[in-house]
DOKE-341311 format. One line per field, with one value per atom (N, C-alpha, C, CB): residue number from 1; residue in one letter; atom name; x, y, z. Coordinates in pm, whole numbers. Each point is the difference from the previous one (the first is absolute). Last residue first. Glycine has a CB too. Example, Ala and Ser with C-alpha at 12.3 -4.5 7.8 and 13.67 -1.06 7.14 Angstrom:
2
num	c(2 2 2 2 1 1 1 1)
residu	c(S S S S A A A A)
atome	c(N CA C CB N CA C CB)
east	c(1285 82 -77 118 -89 -89 90 -189)
north	c(-225 119 109 -63 -509 119 120 -117)
up	c(708 6 73 -215 208 0 0 125)
This chain:
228
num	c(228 228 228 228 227 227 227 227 226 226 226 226 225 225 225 225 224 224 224 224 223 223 223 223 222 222 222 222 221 221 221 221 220 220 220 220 219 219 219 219 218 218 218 218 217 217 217 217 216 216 216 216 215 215 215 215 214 214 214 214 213 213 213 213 212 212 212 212 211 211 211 211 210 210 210 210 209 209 209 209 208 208 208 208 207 207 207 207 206 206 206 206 205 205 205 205 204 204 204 204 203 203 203 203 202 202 202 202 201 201 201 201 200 200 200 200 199 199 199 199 198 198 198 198 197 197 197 197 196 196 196 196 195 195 195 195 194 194 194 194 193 193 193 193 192 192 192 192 191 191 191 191 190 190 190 190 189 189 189 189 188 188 188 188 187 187 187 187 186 186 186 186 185 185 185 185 184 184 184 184 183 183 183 183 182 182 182 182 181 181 181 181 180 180 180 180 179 179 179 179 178 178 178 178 177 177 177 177 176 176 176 176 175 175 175 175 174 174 174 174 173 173 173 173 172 172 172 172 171 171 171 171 170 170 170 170 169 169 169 169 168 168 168 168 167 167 167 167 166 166 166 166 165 165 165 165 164 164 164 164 163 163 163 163 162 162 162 162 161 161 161 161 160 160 160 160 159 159 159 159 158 158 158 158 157 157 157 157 156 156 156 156 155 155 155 155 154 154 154 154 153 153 153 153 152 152 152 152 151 151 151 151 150 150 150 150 149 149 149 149 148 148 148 148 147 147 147 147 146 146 146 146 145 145 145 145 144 144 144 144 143 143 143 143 142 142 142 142 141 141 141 141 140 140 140 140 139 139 139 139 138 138 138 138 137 137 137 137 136 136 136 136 135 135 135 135 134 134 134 134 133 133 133 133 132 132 132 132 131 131 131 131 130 130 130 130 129 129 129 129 128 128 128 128 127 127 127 127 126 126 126 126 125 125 125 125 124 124 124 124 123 123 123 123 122 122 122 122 121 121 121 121 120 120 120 120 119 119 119 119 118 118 118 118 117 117 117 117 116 116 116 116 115 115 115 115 114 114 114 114 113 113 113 113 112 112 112 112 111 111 111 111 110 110 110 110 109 109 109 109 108 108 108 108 107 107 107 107 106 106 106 106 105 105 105 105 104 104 104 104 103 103 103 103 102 102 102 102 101 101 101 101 100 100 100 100 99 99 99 99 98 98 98 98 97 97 97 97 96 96 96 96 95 95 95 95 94 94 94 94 93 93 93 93 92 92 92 92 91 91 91 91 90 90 90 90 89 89 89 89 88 88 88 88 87 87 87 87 86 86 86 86 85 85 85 85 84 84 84 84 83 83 83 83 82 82 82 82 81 81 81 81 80 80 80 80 79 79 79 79 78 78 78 78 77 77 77 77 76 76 76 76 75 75 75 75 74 74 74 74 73 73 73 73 72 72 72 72 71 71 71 71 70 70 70 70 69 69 69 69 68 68 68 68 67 67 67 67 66 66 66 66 65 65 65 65 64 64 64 64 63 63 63 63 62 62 62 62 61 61 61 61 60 60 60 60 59 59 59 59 58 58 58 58 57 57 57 57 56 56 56 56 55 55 55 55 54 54 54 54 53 53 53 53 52 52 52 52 51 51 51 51 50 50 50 50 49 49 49 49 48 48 48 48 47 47 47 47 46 46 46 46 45 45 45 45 44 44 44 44 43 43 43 43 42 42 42 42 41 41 41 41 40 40 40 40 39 39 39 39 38 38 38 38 37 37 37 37 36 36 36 36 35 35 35 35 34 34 34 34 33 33 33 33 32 32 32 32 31 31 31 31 30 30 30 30 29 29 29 29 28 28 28 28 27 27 27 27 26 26 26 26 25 25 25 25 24 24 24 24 23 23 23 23 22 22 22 22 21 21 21 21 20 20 20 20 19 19 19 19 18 18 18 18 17 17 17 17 16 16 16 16 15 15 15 15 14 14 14 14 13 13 13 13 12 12 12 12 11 11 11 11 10 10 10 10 9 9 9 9 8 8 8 8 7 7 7 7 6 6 6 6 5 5 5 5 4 4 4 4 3 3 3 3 2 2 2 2 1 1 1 1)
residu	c(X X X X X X X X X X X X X X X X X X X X X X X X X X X X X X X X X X X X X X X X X X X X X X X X X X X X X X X X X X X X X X X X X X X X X X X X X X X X X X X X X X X X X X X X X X X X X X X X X X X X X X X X X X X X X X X X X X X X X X X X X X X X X X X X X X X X X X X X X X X X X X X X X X X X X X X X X X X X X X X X X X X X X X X X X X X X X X X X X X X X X X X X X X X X X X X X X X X X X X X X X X X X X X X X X X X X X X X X X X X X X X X X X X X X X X X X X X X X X X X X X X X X X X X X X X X X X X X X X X X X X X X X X X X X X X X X X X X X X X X X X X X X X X X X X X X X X X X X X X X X X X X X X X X X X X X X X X X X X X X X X X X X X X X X X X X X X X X X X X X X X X X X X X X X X X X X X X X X X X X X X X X X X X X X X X X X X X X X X X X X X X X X X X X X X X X X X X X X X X X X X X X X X X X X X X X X X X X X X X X X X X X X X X X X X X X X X X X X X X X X X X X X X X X X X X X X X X X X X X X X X X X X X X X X X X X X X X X X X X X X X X X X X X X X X X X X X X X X X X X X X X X X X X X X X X X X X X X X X X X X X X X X X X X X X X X X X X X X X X X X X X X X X X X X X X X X X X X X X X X X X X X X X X X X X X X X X X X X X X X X X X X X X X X X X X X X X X X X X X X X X X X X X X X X X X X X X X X X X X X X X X X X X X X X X X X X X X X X X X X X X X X X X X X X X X X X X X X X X X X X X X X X X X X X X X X X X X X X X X X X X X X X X X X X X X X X X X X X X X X X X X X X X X X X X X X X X X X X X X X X X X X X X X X X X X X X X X X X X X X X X X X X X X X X X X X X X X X X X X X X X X X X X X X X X X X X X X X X X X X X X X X X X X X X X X X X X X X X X X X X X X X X X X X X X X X X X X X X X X X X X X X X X X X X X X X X X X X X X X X X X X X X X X X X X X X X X X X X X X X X X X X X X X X X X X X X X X X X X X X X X X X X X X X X X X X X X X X X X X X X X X X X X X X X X X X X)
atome	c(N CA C CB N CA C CB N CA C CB N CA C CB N CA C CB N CA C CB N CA C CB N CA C CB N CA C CB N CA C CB N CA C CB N CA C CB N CA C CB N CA C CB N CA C CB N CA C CB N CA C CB N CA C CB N CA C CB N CA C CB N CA C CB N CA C CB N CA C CB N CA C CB N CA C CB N CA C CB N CA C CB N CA C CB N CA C CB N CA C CB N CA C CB N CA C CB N CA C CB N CA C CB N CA C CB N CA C CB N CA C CB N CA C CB N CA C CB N CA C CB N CA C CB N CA C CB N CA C CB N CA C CB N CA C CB N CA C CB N CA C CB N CA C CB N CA C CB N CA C CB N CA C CB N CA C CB N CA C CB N CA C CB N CA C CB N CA C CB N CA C CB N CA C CB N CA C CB N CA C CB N CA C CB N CA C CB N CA C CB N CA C CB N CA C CB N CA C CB N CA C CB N CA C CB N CA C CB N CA C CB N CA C CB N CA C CB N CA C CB N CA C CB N CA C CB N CA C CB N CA C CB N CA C CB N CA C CB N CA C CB N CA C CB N CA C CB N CA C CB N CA C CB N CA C CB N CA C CB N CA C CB N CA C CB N CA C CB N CA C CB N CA C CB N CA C CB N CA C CB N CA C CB N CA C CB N CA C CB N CA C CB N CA C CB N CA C CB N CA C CB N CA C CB N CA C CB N CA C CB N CA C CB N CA C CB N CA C CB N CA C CB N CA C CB N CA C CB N CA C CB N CA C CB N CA C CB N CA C CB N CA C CB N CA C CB N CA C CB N CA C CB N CA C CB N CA C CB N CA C CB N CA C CB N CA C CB N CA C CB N CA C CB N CA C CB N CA C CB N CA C CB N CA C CB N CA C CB N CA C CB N CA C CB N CA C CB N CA C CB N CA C CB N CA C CB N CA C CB N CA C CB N CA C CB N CA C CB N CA C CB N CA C CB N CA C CB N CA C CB N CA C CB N CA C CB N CA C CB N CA C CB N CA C CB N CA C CB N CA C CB N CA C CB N CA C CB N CA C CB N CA C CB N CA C CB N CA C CB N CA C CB N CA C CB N CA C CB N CA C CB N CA C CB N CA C CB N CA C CB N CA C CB N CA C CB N CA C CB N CA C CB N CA C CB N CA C CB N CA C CB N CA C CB N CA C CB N CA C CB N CA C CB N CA C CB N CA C CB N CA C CB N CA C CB N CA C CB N CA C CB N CA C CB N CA C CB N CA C CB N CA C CB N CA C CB N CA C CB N CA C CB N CA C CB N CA C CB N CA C CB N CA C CB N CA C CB N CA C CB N CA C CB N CA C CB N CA C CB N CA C CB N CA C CB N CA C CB N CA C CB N CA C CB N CA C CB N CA C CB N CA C CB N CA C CB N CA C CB N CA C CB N CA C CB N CA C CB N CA C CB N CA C CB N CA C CB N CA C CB N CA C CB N CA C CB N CA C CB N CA C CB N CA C CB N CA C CB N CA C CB N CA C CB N CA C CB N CA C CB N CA C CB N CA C CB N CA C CB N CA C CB N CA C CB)
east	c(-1258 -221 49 -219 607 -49 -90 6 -51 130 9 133 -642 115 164 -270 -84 21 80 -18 -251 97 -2 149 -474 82 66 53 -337 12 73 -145 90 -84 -4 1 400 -115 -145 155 275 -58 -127 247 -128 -29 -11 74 100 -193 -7 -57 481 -81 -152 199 145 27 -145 341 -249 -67 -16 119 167 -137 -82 68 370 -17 -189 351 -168 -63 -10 119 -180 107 -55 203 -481 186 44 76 -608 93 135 -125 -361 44 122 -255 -7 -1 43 96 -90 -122 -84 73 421 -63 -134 139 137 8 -49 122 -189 -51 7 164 44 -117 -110 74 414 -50 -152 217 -91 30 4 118 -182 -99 8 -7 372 -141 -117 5 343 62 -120 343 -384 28 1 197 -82 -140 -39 -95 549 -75 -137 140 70 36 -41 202 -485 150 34 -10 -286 -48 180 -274 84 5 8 -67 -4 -104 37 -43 392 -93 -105 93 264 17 -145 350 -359 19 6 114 -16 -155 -20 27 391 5 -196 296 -32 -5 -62 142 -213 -29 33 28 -13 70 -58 246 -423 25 12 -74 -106 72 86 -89 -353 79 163 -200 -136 -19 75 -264 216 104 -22 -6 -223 94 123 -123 -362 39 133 -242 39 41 69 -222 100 132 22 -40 -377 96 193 -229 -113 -56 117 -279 220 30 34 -162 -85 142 99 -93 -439 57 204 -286 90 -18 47 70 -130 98 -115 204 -399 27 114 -106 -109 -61 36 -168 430 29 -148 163 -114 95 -5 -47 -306 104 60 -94 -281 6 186 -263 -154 113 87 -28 -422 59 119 -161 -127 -41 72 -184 274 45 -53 2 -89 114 46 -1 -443 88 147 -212 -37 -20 8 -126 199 89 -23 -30 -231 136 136 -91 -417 1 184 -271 142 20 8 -110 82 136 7 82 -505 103 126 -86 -238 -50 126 -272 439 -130 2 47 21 104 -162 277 -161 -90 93 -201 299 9 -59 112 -192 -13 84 -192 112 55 72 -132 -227 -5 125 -215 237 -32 0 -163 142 184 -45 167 -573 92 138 -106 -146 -53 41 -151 304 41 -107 2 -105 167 53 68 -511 12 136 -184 140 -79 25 -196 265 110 -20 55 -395 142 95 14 -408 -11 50 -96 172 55 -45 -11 181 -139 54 -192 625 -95 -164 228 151 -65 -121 210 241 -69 -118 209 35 2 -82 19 145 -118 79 -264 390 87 -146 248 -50 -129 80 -237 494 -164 -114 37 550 -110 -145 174 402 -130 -185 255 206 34 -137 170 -193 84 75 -18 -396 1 147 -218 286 -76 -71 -30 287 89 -70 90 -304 45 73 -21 -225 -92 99 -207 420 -8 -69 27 26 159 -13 136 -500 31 134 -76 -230 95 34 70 -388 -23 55 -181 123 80 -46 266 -484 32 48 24 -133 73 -111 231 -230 -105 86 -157 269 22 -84 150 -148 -83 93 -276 444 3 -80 203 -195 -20 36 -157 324 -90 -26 52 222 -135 -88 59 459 -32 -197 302 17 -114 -83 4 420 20 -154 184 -54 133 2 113 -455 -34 118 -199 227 -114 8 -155 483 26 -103 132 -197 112 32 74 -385 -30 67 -46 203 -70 -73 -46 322 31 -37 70 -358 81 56 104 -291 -59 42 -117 440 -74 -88 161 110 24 -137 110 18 71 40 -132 -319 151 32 -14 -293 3 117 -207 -68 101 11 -66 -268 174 78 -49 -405 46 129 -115 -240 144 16 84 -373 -78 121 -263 238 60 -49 162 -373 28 60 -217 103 45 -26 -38 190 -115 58 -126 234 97 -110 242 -268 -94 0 119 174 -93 -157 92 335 -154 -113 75 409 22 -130 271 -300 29 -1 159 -208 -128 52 -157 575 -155 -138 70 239 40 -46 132 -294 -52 63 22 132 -167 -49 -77 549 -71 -111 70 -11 55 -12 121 -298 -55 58 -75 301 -95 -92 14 280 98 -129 226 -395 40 78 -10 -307 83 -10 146 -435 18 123 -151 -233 125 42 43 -519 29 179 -289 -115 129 11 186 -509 83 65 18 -453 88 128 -193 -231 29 100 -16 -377 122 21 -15 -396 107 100 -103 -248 30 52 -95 143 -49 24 38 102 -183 -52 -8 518 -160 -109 71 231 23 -94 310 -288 -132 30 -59 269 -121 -23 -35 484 -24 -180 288 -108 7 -47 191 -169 -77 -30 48 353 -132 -117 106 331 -15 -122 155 -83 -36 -2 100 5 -116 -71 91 359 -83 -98 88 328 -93 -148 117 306 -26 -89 176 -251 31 39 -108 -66 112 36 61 -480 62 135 -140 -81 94 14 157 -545 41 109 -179 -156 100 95 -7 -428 72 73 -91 -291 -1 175 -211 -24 -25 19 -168 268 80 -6 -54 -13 -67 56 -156 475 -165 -25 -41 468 -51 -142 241 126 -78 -69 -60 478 -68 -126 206 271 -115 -92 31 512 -154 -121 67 502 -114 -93 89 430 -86 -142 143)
north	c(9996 40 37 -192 5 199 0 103 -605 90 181 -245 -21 14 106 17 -328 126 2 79 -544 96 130 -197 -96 -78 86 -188 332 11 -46 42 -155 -16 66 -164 223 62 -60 18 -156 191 -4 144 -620 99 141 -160 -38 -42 60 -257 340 80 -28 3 -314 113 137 -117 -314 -12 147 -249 218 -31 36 -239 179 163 -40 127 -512 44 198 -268 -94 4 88 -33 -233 -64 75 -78 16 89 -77 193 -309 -20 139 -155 36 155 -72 209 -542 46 128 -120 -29 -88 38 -189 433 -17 -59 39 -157 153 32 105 -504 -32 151 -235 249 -67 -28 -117 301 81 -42 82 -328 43 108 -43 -262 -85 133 -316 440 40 -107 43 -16 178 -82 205 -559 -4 146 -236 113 -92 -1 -77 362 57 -94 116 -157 -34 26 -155 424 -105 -43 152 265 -137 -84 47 402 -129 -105 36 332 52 -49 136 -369 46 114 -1 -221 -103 55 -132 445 -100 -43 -120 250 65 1 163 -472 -4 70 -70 147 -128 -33 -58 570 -127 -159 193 382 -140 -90 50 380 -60 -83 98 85 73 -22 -35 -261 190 84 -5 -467 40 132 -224 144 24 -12 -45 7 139 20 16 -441 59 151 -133 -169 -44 117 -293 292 36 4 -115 -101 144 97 -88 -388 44 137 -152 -9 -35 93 -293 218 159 -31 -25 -227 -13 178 -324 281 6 -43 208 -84 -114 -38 0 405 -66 -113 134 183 -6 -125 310 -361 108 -31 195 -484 58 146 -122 -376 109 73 -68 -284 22 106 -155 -63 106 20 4 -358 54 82 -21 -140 -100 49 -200 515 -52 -98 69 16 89 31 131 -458 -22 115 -175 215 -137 -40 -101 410 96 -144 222 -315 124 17 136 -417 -84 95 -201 413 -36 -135 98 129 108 -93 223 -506 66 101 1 -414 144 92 49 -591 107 102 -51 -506 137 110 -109 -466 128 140 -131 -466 147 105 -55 -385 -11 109 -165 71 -63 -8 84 176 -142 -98 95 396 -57 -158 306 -59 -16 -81 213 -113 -104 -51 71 365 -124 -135 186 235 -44 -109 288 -152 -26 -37 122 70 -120 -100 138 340 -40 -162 251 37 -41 -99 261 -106 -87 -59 72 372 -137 -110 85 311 -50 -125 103 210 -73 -41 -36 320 105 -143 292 -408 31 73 16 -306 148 0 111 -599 117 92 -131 -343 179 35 94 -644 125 102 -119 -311 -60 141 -279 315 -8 -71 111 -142 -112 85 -250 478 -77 -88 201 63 -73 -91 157 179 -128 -83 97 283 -100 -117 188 154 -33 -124 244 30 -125 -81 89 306 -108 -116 192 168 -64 -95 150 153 -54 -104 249 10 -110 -104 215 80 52 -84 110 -73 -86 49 -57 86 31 -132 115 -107 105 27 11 -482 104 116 -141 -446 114 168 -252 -293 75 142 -169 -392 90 130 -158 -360 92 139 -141 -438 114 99 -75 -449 113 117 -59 -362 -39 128 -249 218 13 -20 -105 244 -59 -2 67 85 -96 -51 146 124 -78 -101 172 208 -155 -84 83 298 -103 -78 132 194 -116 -81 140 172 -141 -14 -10 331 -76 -144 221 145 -76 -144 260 162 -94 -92 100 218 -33 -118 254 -8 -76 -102 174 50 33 -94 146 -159 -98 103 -303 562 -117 -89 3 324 17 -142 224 -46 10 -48 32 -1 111 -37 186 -424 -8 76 -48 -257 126 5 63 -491 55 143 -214 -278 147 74 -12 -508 76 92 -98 -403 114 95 -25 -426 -33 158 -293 156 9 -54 240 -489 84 39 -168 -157 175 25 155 -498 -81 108 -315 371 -42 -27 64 72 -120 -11 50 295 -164 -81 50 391 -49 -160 307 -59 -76 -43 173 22 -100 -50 67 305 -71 -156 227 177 -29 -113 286 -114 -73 -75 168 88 -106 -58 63 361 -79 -142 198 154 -61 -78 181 35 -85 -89 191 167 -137 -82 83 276 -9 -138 173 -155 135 69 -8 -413 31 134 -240 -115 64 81 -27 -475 113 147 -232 -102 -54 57 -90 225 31 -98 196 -312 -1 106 -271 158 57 -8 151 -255 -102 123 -208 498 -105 -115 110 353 -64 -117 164 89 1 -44 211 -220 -93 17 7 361 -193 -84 -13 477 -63 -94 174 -78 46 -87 232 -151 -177 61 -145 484 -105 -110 87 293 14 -90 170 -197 -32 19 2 94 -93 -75 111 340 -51 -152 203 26 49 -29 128 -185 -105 29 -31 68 77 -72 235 -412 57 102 -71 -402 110 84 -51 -466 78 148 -207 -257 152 24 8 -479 65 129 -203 -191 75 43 2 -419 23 118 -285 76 60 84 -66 -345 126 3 -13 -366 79 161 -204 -208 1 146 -253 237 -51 -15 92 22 64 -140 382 -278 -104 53 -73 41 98 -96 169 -145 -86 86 -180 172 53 -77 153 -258 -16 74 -220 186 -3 38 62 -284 109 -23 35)
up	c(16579 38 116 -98 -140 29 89 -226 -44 61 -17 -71 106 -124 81 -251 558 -56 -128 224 -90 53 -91 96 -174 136 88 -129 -333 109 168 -189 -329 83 113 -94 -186 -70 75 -248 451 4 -74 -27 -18 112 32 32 -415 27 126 -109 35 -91 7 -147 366 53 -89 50 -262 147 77 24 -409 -53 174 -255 309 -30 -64 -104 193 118 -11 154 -576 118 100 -144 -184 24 73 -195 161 -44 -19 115 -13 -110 -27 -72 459 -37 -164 270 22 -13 -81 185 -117 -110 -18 48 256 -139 -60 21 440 -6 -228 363 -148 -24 -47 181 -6 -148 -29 12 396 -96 -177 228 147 29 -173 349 -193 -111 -17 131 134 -171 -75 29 461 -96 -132 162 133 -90 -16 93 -44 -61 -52 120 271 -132 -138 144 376 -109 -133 113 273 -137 -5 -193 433 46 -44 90 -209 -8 91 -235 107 55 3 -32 -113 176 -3 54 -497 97 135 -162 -164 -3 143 -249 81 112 27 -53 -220 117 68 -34 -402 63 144 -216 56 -53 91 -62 -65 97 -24 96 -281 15 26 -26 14 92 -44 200 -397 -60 98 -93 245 -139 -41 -100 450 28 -103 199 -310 64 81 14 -155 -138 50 -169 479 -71 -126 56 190 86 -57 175 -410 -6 75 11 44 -156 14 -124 485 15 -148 140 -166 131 -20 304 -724 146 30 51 -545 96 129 -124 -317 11 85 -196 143 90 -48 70 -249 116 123 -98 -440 59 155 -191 -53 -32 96 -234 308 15 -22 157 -393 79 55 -98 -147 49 25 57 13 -141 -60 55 419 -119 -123 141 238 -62 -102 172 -41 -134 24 -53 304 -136 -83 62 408 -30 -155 261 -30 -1 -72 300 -241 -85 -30 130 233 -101 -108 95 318 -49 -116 257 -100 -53 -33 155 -2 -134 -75 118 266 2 -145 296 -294 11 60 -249 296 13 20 110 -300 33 15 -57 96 -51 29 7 190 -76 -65 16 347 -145 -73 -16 404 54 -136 222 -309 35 79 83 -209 -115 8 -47 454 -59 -125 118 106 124 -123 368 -576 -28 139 -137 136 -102 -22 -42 436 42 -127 155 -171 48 29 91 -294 -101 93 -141 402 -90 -86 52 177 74 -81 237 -466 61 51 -162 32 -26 57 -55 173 -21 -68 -35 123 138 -41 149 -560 53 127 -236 13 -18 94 -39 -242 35 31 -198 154 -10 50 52 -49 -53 -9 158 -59 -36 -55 26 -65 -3 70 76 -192 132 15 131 -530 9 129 -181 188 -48 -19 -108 343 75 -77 150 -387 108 56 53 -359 -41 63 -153 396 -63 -73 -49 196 97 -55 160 -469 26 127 -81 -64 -140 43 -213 603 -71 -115 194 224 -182 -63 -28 637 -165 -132 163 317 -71 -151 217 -49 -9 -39 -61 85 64 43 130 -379 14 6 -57 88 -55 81 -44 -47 48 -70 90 23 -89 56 -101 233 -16 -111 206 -204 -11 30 69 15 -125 -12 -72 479 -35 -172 273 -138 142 -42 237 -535 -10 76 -44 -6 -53 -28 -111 457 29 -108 125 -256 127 26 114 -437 -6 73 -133 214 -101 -18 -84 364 79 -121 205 -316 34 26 17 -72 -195 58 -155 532 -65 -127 106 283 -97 -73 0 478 -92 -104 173 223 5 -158 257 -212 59 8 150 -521 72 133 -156 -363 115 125 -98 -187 -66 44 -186 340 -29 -79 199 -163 21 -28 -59 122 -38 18 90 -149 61 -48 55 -59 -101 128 -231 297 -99 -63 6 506 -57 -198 240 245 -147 -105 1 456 -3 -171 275 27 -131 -30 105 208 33 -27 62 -283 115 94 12 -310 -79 109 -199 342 -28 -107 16 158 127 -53 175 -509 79 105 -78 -91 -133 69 -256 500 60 -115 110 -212 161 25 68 -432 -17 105 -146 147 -62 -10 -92 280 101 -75 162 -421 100 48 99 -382 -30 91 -198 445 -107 -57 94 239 -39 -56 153 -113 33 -58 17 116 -58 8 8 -53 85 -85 75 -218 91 128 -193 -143 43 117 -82 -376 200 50 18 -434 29 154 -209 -67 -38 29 -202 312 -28 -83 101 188 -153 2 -132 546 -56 -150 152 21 96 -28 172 -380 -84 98 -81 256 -147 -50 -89 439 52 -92 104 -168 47 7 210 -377 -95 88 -155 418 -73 -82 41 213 43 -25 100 -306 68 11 83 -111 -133 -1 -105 516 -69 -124 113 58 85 -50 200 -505 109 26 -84 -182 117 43 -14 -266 21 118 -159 -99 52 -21 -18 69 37 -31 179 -344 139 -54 96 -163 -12 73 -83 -115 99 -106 164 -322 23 92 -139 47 79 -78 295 -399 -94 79 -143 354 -128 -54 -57 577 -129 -141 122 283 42 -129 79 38 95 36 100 -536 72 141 -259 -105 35 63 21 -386 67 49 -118 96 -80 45 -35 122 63 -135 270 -231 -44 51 -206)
């Protein structure tokens, strides 16, 4: 296993870029060089290419000690990318830099170990703030999605916003009718996991059966009421 190391100054922070688009790319590396205690190492334009490029910078004793990480993007997805870099480099951090602050991506990426969530729309100064928070130790959320993360837990969210997009999808094909398998072929999913999906859908809804299921749904809207 590799250790973070840097081949600047103790007190400089070794950085790695990962996004695809070159533009955003290169905007971030501009201003991480211009602040100081921050370096830019490298930069890579997915997760695949991140691992790579994190493997050459170990083996040249580079291995910054924080990752800046999009979460859309091709080949290998940010979320993924999380557990893989600290599987292969347990000692780094990972700061997550998105578009999206959806509740469902945000816990996704802390639970794949995350050290920070900010939104692309952040001040560059935040973004510098959360590369120094995640060096310390810390976790840096962006304002909105720490807001959206503490009234969930205050909160919790009932009926249909307590379903994933997936959920959701599940719930509207039971309201169609549709038998576990026939779940499964239209998802792609092994009939095994339809029926966890579909269980998990009930429990959330606090119902027992799927005529139940079938009814939350028309009555939200998912689907048409049979005739419609």
């Amino acid at each position: 296993m590799s250790t973070a190391v840097s081949g600047t100054a103790s007190d400089v922070i070794g950085v790695l870029v990962v996004d695809d688009h070159a533009v955003v790319r290169r905007g971030l590396s501009a201003y991480l060089e211009s602040t100081d205690g921050i370096q830019v190492v490298d930069e890579a334009v997915d997760g695949q290419d991140a691992l790579v490029r994190l493997r050459r910078l170990a083996g040249a004793g580079r291995l910054p000690q924080v990752v800046l990480m999009d979460v859309l993007m091709p080949r290998m997805d940010g979320i993924t990318a999380i557990g893989a870099v600290l599987a292969a480099h347990p000692g780094l951090r990972v700061v997550v830099l998105t578009s999206f602050g959806e509740l469902e991506r945000v816990q996704a990426a802390l639970q794949a170990g995350a050290a920070g969530y900010l939104l692309k729309d952040a001040d560059p100064d935040e973004v510098a703030a959360a590369i120094r928070a995640a060096h310390r130790g810390d976790v840096h959320l962006d304002p909105a999605v720490a807001g959206r993360l503490t009234r969930h837990l205050v909160s919790p969210p009932t009926g249909l916003a307590a379903l994933t997009a997936r959920e959701r999808s599940i719930l509207a094909l039971v309201a169609r009718g549709l038998s576990n398998r026939q779940i499964a072929a239209e998802l792609h999913i092994s009939e095994r996991t339809a029926r966890t999906h579909v269980s998990h859908v009930l429990t959330k809804l606090q119902l027992s059966s799927r005529t139940q299921a079938a009814l939350v749904a028309i009555r939200e809207g998912l689907v048409p009421p049979p005739g419609a």
